[in-house]
Structures are given as structure tokens and as C-alpha cells.
C-alpha positions as CSV (number, residue, x, y, z in Angstrom):
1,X,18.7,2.3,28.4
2,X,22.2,3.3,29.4
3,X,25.1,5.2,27.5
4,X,27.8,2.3,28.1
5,X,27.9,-1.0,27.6
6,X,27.6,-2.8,30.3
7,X,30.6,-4.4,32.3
8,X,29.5,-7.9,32.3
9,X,26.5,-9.2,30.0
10,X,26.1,-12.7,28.2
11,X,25.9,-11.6,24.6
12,X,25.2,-8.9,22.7
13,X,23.8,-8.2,19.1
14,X,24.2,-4.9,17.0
15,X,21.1,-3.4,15.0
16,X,23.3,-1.1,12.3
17,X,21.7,1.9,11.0
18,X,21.6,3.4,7.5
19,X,22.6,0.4,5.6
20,X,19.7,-2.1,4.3
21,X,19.5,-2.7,0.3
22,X,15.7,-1.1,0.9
23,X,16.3,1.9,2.7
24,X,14.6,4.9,1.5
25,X,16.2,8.5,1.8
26,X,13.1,10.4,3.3
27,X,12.9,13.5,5.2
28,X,11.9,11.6,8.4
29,X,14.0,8.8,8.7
30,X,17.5,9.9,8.6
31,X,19.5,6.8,10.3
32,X,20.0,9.8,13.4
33,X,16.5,10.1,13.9
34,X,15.8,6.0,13.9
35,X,18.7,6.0,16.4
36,X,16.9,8.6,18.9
37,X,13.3,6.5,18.8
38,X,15.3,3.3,19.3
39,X,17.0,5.0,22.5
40,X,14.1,6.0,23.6
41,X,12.7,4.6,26.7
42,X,8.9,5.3,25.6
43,X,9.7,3.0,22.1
44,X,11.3,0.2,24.0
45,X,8.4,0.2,26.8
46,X,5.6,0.1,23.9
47,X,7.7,-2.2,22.2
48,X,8.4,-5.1,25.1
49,X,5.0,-4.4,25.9
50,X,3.5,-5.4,22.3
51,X,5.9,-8.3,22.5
52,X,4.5,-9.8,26.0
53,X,7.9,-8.4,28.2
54,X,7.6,-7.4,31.0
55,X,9.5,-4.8,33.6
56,X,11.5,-7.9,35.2
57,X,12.4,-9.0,31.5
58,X,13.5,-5.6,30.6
59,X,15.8,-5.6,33.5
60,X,17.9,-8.5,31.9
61,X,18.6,-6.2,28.9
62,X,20.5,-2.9,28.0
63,X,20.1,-1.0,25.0
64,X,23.2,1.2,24.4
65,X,23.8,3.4,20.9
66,X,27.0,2.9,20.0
67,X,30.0,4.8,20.3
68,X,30.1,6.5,16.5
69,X,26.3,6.4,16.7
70,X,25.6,4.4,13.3
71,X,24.1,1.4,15.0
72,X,22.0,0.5,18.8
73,X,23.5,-2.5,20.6
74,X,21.3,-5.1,22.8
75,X,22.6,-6.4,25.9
76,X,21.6,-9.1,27.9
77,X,22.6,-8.7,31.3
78,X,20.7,-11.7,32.7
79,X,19.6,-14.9,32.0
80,X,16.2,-14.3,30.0
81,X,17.3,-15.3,26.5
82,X,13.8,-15.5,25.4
83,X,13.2,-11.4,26.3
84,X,16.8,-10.5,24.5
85,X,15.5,-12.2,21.7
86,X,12.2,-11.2,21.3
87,X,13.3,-7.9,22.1
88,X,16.6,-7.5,19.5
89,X,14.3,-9.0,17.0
90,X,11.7,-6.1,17.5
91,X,14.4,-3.3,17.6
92,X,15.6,-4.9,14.3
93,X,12.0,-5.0,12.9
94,X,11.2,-1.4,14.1
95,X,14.6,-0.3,12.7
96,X,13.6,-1.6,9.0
97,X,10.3,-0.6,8.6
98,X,11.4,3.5,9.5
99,X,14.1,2.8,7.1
100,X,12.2,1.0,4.2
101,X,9.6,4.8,4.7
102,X,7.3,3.7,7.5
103,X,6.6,7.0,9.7
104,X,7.4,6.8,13.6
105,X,3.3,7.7,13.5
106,X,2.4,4.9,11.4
107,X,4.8,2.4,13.7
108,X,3.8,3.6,17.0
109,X,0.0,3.4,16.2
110,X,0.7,0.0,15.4
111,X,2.0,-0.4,18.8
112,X,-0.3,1.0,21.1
113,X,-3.7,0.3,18.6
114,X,-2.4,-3.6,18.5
115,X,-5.5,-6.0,18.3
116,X,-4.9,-9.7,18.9
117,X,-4.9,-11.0,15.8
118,X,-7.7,-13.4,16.1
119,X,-9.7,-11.2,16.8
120,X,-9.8,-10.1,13.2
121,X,-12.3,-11.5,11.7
122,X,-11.0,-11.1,8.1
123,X,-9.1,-14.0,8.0
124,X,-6.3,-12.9,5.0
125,X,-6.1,-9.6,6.8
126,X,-5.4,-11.7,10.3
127,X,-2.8,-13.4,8.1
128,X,-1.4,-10.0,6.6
129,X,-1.2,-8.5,10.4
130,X,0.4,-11.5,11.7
131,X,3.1,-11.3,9.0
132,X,3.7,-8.0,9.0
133,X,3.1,-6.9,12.8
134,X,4.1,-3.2,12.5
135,X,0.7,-2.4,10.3
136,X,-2.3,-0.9,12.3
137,X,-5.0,-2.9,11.1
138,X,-7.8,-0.2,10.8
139,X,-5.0,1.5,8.3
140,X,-5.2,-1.1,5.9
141,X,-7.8,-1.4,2.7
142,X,-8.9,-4.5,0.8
143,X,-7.8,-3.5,-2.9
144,X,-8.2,-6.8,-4.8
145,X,-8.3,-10.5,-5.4
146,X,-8.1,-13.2,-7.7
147,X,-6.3,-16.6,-8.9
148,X,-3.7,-17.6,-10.6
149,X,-2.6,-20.9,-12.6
150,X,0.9,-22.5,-11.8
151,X,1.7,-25.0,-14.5
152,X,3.0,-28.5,-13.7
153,X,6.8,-28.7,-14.5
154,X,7.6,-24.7,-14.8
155,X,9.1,-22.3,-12.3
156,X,6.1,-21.1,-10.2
157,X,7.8,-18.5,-8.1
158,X,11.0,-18.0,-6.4
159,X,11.7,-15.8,-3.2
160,X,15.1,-14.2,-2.7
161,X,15.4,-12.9,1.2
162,X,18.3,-10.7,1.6
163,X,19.5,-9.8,5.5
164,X,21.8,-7.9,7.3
165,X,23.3,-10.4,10.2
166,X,25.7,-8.7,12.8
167,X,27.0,-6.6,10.1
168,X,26.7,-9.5,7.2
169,X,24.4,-10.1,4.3
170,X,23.0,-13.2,4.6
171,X,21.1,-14.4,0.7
172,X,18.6,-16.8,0.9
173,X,16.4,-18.2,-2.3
174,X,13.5,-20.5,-2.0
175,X,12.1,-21.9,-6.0
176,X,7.9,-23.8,-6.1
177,X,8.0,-25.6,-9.1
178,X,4.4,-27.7,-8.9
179,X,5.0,-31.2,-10.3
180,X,1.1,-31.1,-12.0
181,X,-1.0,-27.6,-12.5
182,X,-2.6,-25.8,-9.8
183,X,-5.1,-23.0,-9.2
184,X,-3.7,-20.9,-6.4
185,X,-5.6,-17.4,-5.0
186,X,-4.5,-14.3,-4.4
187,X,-5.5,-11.1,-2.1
188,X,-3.8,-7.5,-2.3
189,X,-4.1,-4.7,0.4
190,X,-3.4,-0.9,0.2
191,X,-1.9,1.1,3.0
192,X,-1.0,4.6,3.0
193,X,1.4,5.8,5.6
194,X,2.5,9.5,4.2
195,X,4.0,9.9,1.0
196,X,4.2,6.5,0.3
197,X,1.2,3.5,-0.5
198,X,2.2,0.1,0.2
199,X,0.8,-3.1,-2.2
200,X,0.6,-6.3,-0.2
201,X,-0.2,-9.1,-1.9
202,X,-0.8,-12.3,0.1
203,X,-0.5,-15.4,-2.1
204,X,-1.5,-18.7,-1.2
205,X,-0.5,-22.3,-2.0
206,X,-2.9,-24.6,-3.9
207,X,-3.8,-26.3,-0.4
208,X,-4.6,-22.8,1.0
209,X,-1.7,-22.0,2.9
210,X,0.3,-18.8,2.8
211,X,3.0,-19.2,0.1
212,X,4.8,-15.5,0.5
213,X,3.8,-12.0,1.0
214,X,4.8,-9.7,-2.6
215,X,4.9,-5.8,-1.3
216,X,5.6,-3.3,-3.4
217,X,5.9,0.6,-2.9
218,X,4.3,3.2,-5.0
219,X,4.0,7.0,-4.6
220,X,1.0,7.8,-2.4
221,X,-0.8,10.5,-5.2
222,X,-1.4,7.8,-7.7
223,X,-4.3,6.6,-5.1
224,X,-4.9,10.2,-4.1
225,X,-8.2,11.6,-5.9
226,X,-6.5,15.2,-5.8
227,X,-3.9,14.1,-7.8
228,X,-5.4,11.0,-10.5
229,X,-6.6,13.3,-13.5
230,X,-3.2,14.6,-13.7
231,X,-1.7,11.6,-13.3
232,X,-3.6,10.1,-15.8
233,X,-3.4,13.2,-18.4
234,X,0.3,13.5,-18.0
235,X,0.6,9.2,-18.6
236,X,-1.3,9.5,-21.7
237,X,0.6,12.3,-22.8
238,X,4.1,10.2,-22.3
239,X,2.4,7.2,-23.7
240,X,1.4,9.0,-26.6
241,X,4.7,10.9,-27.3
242,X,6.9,7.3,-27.2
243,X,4.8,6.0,-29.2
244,X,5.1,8.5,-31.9
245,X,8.7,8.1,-31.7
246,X,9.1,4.5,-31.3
247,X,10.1,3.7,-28.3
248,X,7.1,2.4,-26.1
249,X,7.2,-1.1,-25.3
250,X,10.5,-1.5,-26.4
251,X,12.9,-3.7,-23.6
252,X,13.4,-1.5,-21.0
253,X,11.4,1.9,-21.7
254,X,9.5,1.8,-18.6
255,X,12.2,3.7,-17.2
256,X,11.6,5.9,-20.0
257,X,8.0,6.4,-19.2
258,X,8.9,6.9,-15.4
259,X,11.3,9.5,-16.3
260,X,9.2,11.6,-18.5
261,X,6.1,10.8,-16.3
262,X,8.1,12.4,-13.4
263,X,9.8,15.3,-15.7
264,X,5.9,16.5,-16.5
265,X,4.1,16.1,-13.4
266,X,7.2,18.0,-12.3
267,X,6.4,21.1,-15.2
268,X,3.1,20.9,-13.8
269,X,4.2,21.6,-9.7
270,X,3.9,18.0,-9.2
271,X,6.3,16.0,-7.0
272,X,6.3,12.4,-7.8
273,X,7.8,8.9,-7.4
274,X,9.1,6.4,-9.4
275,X,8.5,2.2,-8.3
276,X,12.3,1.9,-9.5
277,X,12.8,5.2,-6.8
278,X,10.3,4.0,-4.0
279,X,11.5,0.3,-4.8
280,X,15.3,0.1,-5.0
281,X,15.7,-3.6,-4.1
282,X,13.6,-4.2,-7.2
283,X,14.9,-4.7,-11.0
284,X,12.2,-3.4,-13.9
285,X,12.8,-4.2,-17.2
């Protein structure tokens, strides 16, 4: 760590703060408070130390907030390209996860409880770990599973991956469209990390490899026994009301439901989320 940047270094990349599509506005991770954990010396040591580094590589590299304190720049001082990689890569990582709602608690027991991942002897959660490596594994639950049918000649799926490169967003799109049809599985996981549940579901290609990871963010209480009667009262009490009036399952009235649904629990002293609030990156029709 150091409060300049450093005289003379080889390159340099910028992690900004405060500005991906899927940030969340939370009480605990104001883009100030992600800047302080990412400056601290504690982070970076569990972090280089999850990611193989050691001491000697850390020397080759600086980690300096920046002047107007909206973003953490990486130097490397040195010649170890591999450890200013690995290392900017992490910061980045670490950086999106607090800002997409992941708790510093949640982040940092992934650090320091890491298991290798072979060692796991589920073998879609050791493929849900490897692809998401800031999830403590004994967080996560097994919710369900099935298959699905892709049919020959029609869109199967299509991934859109939107980044934030040295200040630029970078759009990339991927389309599977199967030439014949194909039966392909599917797992989901549950993990709760405060307020927030997370939905990963891992589906797989027809030949059994991973095809992409689907996650999705819902408010924690719909999972949480305290809260589910409610929850469900209050939903059949919305359902029932747009119904009378006409307006359930029209185009767009989920965000009908999610308003009134939140309006109620509200009337009732509970606080909840919407997917459209807890997802903002994702369009619901």
C-alpha cells in the first residue's frame, strides 16, 4: 500500500468505484467504504494469499487510492506480470461482489475458510465455487434441479456480459442455437449473505459441460420462516385484488404486483425488496 503512485512502475490499471450497471445502494457498501477494505493491507494479504502470491510478489506491486478517491489503482513496480494480474483481477472481483450487496463478512469468510475445490466432493457445487470464488462453500444450500429441452433450430439461450474496462463498457453477447433437440440439466443453489439471497443456477450443455451460470437476487425474508406467512397472505391479497380489477397477468403488471406487494408488507411493518430493485441489470415484463 502507499498514498502515491509510484515514480516509476511498468503499467498500471484502475479499479473505479461506484459505477457498475449492478451495483446495489446498501447501507454497507457505500463506494467509500469498498475503497477503505481495498486499501487495506489485511484484504490485500488475504487476498494474494487466496490467489497463490506471495510476500516477494507483493513487492512488485503498489496499490494506491486515487487522488479524488472514486477508484484504487494497481501498480506494478517489478517484473511479475503474472502477480499484477492475478492480483488487479482479484481487487476487481472483490470490488464487484461488495458492490453487487456481498457483505465484507460474507467476502472475507470466503477468503480465509477457502477449500481447494477438489476437495468438494459435490461435484456442481466444485463447479459453482470454482466460478464464483468469493462464495464460502459451507454458506451455500442445494435448492433444486431438473432438465430442460432445447429444440433443434430455435434460440436456446443467449448471454450478454457487460464490463467496466479502464473506465469503458465493454458488451459482449454469446447465442446456442442446437442444430437438432437436446436434453440439457440444470442445478440451483441458495445463499444468504444479509438482507439479500442469491439464486445460482448452474446449467449444463447437452455433453455435460457448464454452459453459463444464471444468478438472480431476491430479498432475503421470502426464504426466511419468520417472515413467509406474511409474505404469502399479503401475495394472495395483491393477487386477488388485480384480479378483481383486471389487471393480473396483463403485459407488464408484475411490476404492479411488486409494487403493491411491497406497499402492504410495508402497512404491515415489513421492509421488503423487489427482483426489479435487488436486480437492476435485469428487464421484467
Amino acid at each position: 500500500m502507499s498514498s502515491t503512485a509510484p515514480a516509476k512502475y511498468t503499467v498500471a490499471t484502475s479499479i473505479d468505484l461506484g459505477q457498475a450497471i449492478s451495483r446495489l445502494d446498501l447501507s454497507h457498501n457505500h463506494p467509500e467504504k469498498i475503497r477503505r477494505e481495498l486499501s487495506d493491507t489485511n484484504t490485500i494479504h488475504l487476498l494474494a494469499g487466496s490467489l497463490g502470491l506471495t510476500m516477494v510478489d507483493l513487492a512488485t506491486i503498489q496499490v494506491v487510492p486515487d487522488a479524488d478517491r472514486s477508484a484504487i489503482n494497481v501498480y506494478q513496480v517489478g517484473r511479475a506480470e503474472k502477480a499484477f494480474r492475478l492480483l488487479g483481477e482479484g481487487l476487481r472481483s472483490y470490488a464487484q461482489a461488495r458492490e453487487e450487496g456481498h457483505t465484507e463478512t460474507f467476502i472475507l469468510a470466503a477468503l480465509t475458510n477457502r477449500v481447494p475445490p477438489l476437495s468438494i466432493a459435490e461435484i456442481d457445487l466444485r463447479v459453482l465455487v470454482l466460478n464464483r470464488p468469493f462464495i464460502p462453500a459451507s454458506w451455500v444450500r442445494r435448492a433444486a434441479s431438473g432438465t430442460r429441452t432445447n429444440l433443434g433450430g430455435q434460440l436456446a439461450s443467449m448471454s450478454t456480459t457487460t464490463t467496466i474496462v479502464n473506465g469503458r463498457m465493454q458488451t459482449t453477447s454469446v447465442t446456442n442455437i442446437p442444430k437438432a433437440d437436446e436434453v440439457c440439466r440444470w442445478v440451483s443453489y441458495k445463499v444468504r449473505d444479509g438482507e439479500i439471497e442469491w439464486l445460482y443456477t448452474l446449467n449444463f450443455k447437452a455433453n455435460g459441460r457448464l454452459d453459463y451460470v444464471d444468478e438472480t437476487r431476491r430479498d432475503a425474508k421470502e426464504d426466511d420462516p419468520a417472515f413467509q406467512q406474511v409474505i404469502k397472505e399479503v401475495e394472495e391479497e395483491v393477487e386477488a385484488e388485480m384480479k378483481k380489477n383486471g389487471t393480473f397477468g396483463k403485459f407488464g403488471s408484475v411490476h404492479t404486483l411488486w409494487h403493491l406487494k411491497k406497499e402492504t408488507l410495508r402497512a404491515r411493518g415489513v421492509e421488503w425488496r423487489s427482483p426489479s430493485e435487488l436486480n437492476p441489470n435485469t428487464s421484467y415484463d
